[in-house]
FIBA-766719 format. One record per residue (C-alpha): x, y, z; chain. Coordinates in nm, 2 decimals, padded with zeros to 4 digits, m for minus. Each point is the difference from the previous one (the first is absolute). Layout:
((X; Y; Z); "A") ...
//
This chain:
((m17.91; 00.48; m04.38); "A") ((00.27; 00.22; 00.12); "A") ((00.03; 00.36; m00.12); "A") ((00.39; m00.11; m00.04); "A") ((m00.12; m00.25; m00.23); "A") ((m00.23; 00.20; m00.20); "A") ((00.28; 00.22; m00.08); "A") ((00.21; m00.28; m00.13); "A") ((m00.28; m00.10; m00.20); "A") ((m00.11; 00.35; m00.14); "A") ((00.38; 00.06; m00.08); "A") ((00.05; m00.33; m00.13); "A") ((m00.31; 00.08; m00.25); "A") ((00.08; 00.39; m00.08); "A") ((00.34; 00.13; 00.00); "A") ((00.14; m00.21; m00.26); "A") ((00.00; 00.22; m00.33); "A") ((00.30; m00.26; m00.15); "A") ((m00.25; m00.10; m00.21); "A") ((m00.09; 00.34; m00.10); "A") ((00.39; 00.09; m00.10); "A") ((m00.05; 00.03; m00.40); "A") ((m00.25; 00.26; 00.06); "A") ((00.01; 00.18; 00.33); "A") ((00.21; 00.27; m00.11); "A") ((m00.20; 00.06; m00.36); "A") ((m00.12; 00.27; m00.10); "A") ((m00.41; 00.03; 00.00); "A") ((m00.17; m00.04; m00.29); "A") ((m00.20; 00.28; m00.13); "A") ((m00.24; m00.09; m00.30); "A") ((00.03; 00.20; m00.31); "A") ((m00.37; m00.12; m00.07); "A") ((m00.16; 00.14; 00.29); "A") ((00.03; 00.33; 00.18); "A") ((00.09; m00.03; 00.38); "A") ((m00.29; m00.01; 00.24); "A") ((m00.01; 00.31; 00.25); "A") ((00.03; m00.05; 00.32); "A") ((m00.35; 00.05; 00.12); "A") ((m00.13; m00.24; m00.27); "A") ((00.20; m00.26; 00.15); "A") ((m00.11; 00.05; 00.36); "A") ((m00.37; 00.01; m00.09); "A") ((00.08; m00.35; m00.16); "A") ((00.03; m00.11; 00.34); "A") ((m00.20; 00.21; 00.17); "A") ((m00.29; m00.29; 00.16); "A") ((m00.28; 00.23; 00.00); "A") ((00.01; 00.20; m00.30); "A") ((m00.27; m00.21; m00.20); "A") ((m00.23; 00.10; 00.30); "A") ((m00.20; 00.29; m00.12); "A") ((m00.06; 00.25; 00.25); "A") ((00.24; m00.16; 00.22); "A") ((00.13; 00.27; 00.14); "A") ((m00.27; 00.21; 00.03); "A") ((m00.15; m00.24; 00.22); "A") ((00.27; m00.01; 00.24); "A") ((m00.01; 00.36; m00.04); "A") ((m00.32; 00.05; 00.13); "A") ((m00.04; m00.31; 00.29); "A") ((00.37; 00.21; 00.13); "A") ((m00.21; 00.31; 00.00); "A") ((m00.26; m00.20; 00.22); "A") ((00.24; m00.09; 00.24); "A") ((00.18; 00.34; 00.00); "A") ((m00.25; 00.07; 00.29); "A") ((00.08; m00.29; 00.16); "A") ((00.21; 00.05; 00.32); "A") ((00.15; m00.28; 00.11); "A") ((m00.03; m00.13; 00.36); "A") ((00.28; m00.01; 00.22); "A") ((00.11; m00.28; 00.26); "A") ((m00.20; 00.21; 00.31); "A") ((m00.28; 00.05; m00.19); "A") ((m00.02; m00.39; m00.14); "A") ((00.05; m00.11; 00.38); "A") ((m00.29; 00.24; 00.12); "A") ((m00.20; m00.14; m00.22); "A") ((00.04; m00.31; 00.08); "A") ((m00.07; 00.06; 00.35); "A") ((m00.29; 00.17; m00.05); "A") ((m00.15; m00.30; m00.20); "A") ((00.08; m00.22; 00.28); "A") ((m00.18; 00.20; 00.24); "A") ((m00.27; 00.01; m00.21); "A") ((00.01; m00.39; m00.05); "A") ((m00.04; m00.04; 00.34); "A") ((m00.24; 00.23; 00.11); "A") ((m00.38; m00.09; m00.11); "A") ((m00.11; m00.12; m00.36); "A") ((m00.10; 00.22; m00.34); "A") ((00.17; 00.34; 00.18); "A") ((m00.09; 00.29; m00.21); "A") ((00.30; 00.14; m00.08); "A") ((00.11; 00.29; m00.22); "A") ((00.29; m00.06; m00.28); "A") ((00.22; 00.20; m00.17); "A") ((00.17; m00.16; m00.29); "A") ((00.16; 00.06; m00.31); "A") ((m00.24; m00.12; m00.30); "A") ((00.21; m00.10; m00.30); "A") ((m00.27; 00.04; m00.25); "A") ((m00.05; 00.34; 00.10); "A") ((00.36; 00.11; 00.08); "A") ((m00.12; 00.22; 00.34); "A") ((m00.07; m00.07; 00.33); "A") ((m00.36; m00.11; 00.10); "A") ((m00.17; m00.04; 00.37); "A") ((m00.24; m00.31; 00.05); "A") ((m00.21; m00.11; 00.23); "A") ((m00.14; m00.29; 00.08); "A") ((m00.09; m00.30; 00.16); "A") ((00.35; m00.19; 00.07); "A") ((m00.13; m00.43; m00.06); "A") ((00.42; m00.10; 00.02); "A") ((00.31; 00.03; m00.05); "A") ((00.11; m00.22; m00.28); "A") ((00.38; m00.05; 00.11); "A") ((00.06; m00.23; m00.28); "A") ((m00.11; 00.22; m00.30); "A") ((00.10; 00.32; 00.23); "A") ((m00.31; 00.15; m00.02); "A") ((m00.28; 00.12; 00.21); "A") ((m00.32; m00.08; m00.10); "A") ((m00.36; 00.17; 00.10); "A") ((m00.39; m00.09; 00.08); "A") ((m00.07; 00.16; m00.32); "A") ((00.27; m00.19; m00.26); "A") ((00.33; 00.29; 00.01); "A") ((00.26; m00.15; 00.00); "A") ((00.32; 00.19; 00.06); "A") ((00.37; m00.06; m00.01); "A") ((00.14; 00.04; 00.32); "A") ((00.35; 00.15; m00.16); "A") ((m00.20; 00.30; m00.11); "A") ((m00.16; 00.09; 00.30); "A") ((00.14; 00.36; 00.15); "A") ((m00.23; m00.01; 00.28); "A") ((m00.25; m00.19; 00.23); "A") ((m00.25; 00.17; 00.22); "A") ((m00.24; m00.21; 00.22); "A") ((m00.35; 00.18; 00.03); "A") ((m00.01; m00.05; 00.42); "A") ((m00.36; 00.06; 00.01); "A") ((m00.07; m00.37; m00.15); "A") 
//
């Protein structure tokens, strides 16, 4: 469908308030029975998370994880990459040295290990020894050259 069409059709189903004629231009009610709502009450009506206790300290605290976080730019992604694939074609389970953000922690770490593959798929690099880490986090790849 055309987007000519589906503004015919949204008009078509919207801006006619003839039906609305007798009351468009009344007055709002305001209830005698019942005091006005303030304004805050009524957004936290709607507000989707609310019920959620400790809500928003959670978030709080995972965004103070990642406040350490920097965030890798274009040159830094594309090195990366190219480092991987040198080590993917050089000679199997390299021990390489990793430095990668660790979400659970919220800092930096350095590994090292045994490198098994390169899960592209998943976007991870997995070791000998079962680490698995998550190629987006990685600052910094260092093969050890006397292996």
């Amino acid at each position: 469908m055309e987007n000519e069409d589906l503004l015919k059709i949204e008009k078509r189903l919207f801006s006619d308030t003839s039906k609305y004629r007798d009351i468009i231009n009344t007055p709002r009610h305001v209830s005698q029975a019942h005091t006005p709502m303030t304004t805050e009450d009524r957004a936290a009506q709607f507000s989707p998370f609310a019920a959620l206790t400790g809500y928003h300290q959670l978030l709080a605290k995972v965004g103070e994880k990642y406040g350490h976080k920097t965030y890798p730019t274009a040159e830094m992604r594309h090195r990366i990459r190219v480092q991987l694939a040198m080590i993917e074609r050089g000679r199997s389970h390299p021990l390489i040295k990793v430095e990668y953000f660790n979400g659970k922690t919220g800092f930096y770490e350095e590994y090292t290990g045994q490198l098994k593959r390169i899960d592209h798929h998943a976007h991870h690099l997995i070791f000998d020894d079962g680490t698995r880490l998550i190629i987006q986090n990685i600052r910094k790849i260092k093969r050890d050259q006397q292996n």
